[in-house]
MDTraj code that builds the backbone (N, CA, C; nanometers):
import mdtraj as md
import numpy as np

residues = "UNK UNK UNK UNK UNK UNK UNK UNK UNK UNK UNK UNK UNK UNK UNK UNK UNK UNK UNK UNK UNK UNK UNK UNK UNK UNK UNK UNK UNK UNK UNK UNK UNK UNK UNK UNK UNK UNK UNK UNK UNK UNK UNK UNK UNK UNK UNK UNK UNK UNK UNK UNK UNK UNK UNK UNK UNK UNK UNK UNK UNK UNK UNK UNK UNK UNK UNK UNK UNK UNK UNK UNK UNK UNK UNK UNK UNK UNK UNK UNK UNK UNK UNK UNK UNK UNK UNK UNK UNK UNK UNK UNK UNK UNK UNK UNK UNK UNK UNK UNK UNK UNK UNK UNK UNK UNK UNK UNK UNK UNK UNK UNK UNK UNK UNK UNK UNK UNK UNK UNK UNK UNK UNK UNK UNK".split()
xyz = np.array([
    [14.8822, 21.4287, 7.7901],
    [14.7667, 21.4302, 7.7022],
    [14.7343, 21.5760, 7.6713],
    [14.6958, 21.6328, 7.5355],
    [14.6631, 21.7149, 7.4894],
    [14.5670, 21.7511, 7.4147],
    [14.5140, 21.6837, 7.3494],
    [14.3920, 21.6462, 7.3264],
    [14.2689, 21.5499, 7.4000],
    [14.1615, 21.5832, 7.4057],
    [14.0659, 21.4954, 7.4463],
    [14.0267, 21.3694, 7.3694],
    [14.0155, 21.2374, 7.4617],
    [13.9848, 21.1174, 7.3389],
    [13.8454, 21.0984, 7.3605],
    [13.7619, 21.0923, 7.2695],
    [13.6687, 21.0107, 7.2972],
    [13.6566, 20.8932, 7.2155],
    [13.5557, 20.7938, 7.2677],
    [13.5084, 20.6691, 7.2380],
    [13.3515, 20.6533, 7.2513],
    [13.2799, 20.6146, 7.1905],
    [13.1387, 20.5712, 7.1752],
    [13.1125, 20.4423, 7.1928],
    [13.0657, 20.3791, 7.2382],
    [13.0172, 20.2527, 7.2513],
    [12.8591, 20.2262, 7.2509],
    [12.7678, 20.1026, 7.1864],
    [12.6061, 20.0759, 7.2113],
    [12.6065, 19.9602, 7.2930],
    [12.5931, 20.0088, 7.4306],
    [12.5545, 19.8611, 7.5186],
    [12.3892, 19.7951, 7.4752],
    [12.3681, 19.7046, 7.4518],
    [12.2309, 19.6628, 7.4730],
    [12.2119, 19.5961, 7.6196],
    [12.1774, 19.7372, 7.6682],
    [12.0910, 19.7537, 7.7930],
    [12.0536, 19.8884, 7.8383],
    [11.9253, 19.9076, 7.9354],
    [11.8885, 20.0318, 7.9168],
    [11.9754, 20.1360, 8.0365],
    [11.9737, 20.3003, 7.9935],
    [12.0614, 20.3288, 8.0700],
    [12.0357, 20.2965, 8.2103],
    [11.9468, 20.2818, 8.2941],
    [11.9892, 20.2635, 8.4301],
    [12.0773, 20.1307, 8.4320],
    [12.0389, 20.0307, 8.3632],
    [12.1335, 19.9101, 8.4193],
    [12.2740, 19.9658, 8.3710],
    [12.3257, 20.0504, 8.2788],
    [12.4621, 20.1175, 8.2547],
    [12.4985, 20.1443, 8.3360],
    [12.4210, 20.2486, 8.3918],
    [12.4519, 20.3332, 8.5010],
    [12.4835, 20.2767, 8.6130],
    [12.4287, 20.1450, 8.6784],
    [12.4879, 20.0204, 8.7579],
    [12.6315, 19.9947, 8.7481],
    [12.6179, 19.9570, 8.6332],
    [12.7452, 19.9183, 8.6147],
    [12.8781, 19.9948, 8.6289],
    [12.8361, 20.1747, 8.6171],
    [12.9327, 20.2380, 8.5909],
    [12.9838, 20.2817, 8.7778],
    [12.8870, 20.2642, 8.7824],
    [12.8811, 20.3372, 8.9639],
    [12.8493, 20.2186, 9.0482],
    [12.8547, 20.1484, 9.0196],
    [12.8562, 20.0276, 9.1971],
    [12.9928, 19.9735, 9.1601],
    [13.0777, 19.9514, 9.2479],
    [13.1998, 19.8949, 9.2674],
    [13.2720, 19.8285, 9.2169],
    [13.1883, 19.6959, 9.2656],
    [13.2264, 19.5538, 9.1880],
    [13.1857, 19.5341, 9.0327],
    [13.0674, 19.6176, 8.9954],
    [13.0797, 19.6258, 8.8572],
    [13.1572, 19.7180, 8.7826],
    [13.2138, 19.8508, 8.8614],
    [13.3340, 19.9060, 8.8190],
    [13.4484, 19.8296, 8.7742],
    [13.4703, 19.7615, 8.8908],
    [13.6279, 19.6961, 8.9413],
    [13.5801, 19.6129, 8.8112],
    [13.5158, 19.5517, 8.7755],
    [13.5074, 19.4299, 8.6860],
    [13.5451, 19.4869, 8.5649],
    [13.4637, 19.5902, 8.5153],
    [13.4888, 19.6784, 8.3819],
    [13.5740, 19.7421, 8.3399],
    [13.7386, 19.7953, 8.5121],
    [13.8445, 19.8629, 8.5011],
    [13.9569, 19.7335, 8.5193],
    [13.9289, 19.6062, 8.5191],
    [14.0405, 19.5089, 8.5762],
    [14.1051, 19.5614, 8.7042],
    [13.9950, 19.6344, 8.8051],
    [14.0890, 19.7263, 8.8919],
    [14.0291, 19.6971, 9.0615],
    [14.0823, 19.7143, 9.1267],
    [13.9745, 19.6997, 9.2549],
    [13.9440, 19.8842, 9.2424],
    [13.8241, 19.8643, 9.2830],
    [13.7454, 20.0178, 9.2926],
    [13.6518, 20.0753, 9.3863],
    [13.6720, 20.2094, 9.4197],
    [13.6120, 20.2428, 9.5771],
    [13.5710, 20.3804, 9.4673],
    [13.4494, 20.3897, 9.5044],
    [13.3635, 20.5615, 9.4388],
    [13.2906, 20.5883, 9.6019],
    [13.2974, 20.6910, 9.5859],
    [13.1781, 20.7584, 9.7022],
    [13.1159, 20.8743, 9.5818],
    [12.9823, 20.8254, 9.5623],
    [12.9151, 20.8288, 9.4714],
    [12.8465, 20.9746, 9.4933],
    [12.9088, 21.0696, 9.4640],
    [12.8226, 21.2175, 9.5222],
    [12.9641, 21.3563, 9.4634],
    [12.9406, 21.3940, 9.4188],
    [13.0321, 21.5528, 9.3944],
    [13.0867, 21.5566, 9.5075],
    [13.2500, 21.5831, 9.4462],
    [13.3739, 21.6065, 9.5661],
    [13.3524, 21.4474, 9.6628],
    [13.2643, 21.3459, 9.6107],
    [13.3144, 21.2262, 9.6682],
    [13.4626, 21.1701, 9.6287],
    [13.5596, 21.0903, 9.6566],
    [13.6302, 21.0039, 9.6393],
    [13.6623, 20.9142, 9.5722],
    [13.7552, 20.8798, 9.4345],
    [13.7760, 20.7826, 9.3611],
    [13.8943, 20.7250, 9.3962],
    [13.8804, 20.6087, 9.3926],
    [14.0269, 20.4919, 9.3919],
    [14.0434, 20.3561, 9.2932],
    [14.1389, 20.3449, 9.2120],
    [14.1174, 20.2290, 9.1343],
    [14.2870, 20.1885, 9.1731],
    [14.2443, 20.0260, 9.2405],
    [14.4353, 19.9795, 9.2107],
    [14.4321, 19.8311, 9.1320],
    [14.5449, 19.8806, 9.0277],
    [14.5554, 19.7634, 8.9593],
    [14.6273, 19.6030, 9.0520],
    [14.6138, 19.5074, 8.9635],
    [14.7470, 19.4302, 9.0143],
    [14.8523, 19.4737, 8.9891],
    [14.8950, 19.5626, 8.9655],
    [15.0537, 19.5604, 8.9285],
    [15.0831, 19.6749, 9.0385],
    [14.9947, 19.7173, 9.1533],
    [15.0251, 19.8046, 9.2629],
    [15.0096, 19.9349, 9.1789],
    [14.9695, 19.9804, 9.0707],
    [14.9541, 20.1018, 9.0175],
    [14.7823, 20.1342, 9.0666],
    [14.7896, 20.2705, 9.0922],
    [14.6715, 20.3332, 9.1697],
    [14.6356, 20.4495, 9.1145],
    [14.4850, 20.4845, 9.0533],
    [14.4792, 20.6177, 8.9897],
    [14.3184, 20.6238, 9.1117],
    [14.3794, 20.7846, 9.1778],
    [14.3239, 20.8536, 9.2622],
    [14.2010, 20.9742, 9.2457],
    [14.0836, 21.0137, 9.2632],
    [14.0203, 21.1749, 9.1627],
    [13.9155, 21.1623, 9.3021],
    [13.8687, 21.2297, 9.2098],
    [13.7409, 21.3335, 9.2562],
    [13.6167, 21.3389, 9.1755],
    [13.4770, 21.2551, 9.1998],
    [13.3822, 21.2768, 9.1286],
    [13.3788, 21.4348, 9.1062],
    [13.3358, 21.4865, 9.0176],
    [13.3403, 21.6487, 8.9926],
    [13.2375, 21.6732, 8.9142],
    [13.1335, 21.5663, 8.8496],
    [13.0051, 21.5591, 8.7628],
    [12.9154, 21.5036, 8.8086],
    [12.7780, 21.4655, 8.8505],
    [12.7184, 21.3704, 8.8504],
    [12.5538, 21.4003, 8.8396],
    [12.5053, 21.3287, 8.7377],
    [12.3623, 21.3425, 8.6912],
    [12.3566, 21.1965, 8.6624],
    [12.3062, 21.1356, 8.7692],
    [12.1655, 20.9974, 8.7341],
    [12.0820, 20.9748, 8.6706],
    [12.0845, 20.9078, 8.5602],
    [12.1575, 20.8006, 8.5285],
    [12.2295, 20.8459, 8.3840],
    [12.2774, 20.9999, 8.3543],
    [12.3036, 21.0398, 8.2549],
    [12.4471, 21.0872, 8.2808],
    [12.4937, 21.0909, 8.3287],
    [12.6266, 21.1648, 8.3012],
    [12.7140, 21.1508, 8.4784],
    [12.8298, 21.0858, 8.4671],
    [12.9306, 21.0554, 8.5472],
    [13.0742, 21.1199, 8.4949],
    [13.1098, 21.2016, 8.5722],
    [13.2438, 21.2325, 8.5342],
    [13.3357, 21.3191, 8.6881],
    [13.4592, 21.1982, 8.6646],
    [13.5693, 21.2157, 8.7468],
    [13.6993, 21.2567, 8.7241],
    [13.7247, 21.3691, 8.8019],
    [13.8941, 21.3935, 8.7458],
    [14.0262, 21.2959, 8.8280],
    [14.0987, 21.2294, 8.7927],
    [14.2191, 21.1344, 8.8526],
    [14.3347, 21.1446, 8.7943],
    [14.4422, 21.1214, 8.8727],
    [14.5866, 21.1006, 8.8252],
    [14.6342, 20.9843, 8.8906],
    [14.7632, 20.9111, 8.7993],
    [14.8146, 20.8102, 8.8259],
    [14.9207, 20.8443, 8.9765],
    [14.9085, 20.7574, 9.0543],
    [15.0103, 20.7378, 9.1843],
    [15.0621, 20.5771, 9.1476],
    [15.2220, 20.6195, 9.1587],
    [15.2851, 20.5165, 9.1765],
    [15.3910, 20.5146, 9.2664],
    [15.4125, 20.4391, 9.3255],
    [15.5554, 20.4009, 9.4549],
    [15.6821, 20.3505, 9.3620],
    [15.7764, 20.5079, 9.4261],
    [15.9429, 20.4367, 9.3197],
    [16.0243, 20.4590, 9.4228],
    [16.1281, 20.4562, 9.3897],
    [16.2849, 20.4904, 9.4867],
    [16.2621, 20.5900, 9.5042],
    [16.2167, 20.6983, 9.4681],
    [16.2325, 20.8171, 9.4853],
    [16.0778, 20.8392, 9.5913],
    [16.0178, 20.7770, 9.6046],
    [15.8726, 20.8389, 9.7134],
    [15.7918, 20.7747, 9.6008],
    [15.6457, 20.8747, 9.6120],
    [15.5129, 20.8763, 9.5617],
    [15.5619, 20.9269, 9.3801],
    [15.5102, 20.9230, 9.2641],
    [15.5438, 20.9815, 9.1904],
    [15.4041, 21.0202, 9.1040],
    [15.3144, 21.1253, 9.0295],
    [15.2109, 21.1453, 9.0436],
    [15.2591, 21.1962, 8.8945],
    [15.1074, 21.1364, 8.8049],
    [15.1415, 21.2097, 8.7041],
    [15.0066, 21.2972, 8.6318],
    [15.0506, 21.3685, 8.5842],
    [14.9447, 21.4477, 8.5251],
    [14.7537, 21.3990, 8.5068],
    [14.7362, 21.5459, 8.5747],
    [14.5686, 21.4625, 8.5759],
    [14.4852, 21.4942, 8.5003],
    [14.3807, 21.4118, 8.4486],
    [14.2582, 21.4048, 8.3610],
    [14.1361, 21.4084, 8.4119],
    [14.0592, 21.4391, 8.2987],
    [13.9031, 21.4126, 8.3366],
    [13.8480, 21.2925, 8.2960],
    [13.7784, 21.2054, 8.3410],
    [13.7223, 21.1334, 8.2458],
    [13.5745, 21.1556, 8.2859],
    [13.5122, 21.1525, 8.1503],
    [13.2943, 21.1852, 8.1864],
    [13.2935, 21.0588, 8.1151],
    [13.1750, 21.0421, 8.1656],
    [13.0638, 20.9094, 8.0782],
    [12.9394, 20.9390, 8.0854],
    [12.9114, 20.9678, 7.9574],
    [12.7409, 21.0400, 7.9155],
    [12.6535, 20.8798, 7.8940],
    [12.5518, 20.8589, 7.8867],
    [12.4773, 20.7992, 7.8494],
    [12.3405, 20.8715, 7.7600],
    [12.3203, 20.7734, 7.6878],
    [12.2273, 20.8512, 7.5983],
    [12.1086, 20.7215, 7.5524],
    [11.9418, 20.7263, 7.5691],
    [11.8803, 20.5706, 7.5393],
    [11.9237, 20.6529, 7.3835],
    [11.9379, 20.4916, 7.3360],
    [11.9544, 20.4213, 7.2149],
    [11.8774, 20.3052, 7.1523],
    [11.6974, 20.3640, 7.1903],
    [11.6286, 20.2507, 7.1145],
    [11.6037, 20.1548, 7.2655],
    [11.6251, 20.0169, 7.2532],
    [11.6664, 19.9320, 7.3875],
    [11.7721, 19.9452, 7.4473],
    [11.8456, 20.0146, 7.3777],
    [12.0208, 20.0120, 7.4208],
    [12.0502, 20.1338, 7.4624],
    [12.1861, 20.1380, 7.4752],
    [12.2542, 20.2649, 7.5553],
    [12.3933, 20.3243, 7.4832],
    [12.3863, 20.4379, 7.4263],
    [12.5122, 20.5085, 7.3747],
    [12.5982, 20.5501, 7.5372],
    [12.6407, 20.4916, 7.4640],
    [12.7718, 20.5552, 7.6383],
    [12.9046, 20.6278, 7.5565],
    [12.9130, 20.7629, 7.5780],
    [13.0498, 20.8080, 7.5241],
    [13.1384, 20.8485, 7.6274],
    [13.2276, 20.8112, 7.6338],
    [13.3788, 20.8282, 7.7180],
    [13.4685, 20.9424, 7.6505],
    [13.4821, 21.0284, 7.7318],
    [13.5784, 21.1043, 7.7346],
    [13.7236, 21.1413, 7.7732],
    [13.7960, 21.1234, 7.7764],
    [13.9354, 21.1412, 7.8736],
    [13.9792, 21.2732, 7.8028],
    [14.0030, 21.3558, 7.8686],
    [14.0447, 21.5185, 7.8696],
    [14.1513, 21.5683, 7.9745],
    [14.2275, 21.6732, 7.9465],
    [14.3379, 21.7269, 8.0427],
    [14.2464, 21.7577, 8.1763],
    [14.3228, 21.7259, 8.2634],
    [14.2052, 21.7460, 8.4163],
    [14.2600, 21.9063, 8.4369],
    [14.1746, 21.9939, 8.3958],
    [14.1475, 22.0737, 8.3962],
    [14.0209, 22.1352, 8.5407],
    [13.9446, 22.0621, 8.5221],
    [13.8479, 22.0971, 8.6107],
    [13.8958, 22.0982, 8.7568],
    [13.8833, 22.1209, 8.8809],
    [13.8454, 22.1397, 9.0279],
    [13.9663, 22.1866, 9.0542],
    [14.0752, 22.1735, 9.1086],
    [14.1990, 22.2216, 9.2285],
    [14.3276, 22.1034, 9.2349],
    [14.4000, 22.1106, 9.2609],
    [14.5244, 22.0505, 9.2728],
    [14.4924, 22.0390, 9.3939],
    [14.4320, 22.1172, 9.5308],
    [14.4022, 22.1071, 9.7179],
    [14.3009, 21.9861, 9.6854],
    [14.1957, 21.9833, 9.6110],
    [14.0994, 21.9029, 9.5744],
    [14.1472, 21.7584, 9.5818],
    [14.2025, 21.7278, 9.4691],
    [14.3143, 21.6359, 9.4017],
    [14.3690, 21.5833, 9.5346],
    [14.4711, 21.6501, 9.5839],
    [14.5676, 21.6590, 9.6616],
    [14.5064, 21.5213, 9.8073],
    [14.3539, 21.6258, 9.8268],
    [14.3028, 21.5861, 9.9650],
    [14.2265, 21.4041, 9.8918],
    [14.1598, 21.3674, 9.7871],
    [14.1226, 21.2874, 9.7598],
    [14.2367, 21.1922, 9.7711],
    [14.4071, 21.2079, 9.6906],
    [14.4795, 21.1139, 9.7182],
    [14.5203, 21.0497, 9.8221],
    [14.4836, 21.1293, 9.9306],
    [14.5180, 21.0710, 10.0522],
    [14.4080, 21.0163, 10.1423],
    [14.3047, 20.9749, 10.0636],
    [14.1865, 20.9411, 10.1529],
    [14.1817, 20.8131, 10.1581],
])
top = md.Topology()
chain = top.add_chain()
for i, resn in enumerate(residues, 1):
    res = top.add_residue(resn, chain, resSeq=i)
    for name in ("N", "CA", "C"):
        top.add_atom(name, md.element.get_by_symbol(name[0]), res)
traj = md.Trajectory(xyz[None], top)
């Protein structure tokens, strides 16, 4: 990735119930098709594994309640060859009220931000 993507979305609901959704687990896991583990705090711990045994690993590296969530992760997958790890990103999620509703914009960007030791120590947690 070389460019940053974003996406905008208007939930009708207000941001804290977003913000639920984006940061408790089971409403993660529900919203990523993924099982999902956050330790909800800077330099906490991200884990998402699909069914298909694919696992993307980060590092909260943002966090302002109930406005702004953002984690850097890279994909881990198991081949013949070992672990195989691929290039990492950022992803943020801003929230913004929208009336009754909620602008939520998503970002995915080159993971640029924190350390590869950072990275490194989260994948193995």
């Amino acid at each position: 990735m070389d460019d940053p993507i974003t996406r905008d979305v208007t939930v009708a609901a207000p941001p804290a119930v977003v913000w639920d959704a984006l940061t408790d687990p089971a409403e993660l896991a529900a919203w990523f098709g993924a099982d999902a583990e956050v330790d909800l705090r800077v330099g906490g711990a991200i884990r998402f594994r699909w069914p298909d045994s694919s696992e993307r690993r980060g590092l909260v590296i943002d966090l302002d309640p109930p406005r702004r969530l953002a984690f850097r992760w890279r994909e881990l997958r198991a081949g013949a060859a070992g672990l195989a790890t691929a290039d990492a990103t950022v992803v943020a999620f801003t929230l913004e009220p929208d009336g009754d509703a909620t602008r939520v914009t998503v970002t995915e960007s080159p993971g640029v931000l924190g350390t590869e030791e950072e990275l490194a120590m989260a994948e193995h947690a």
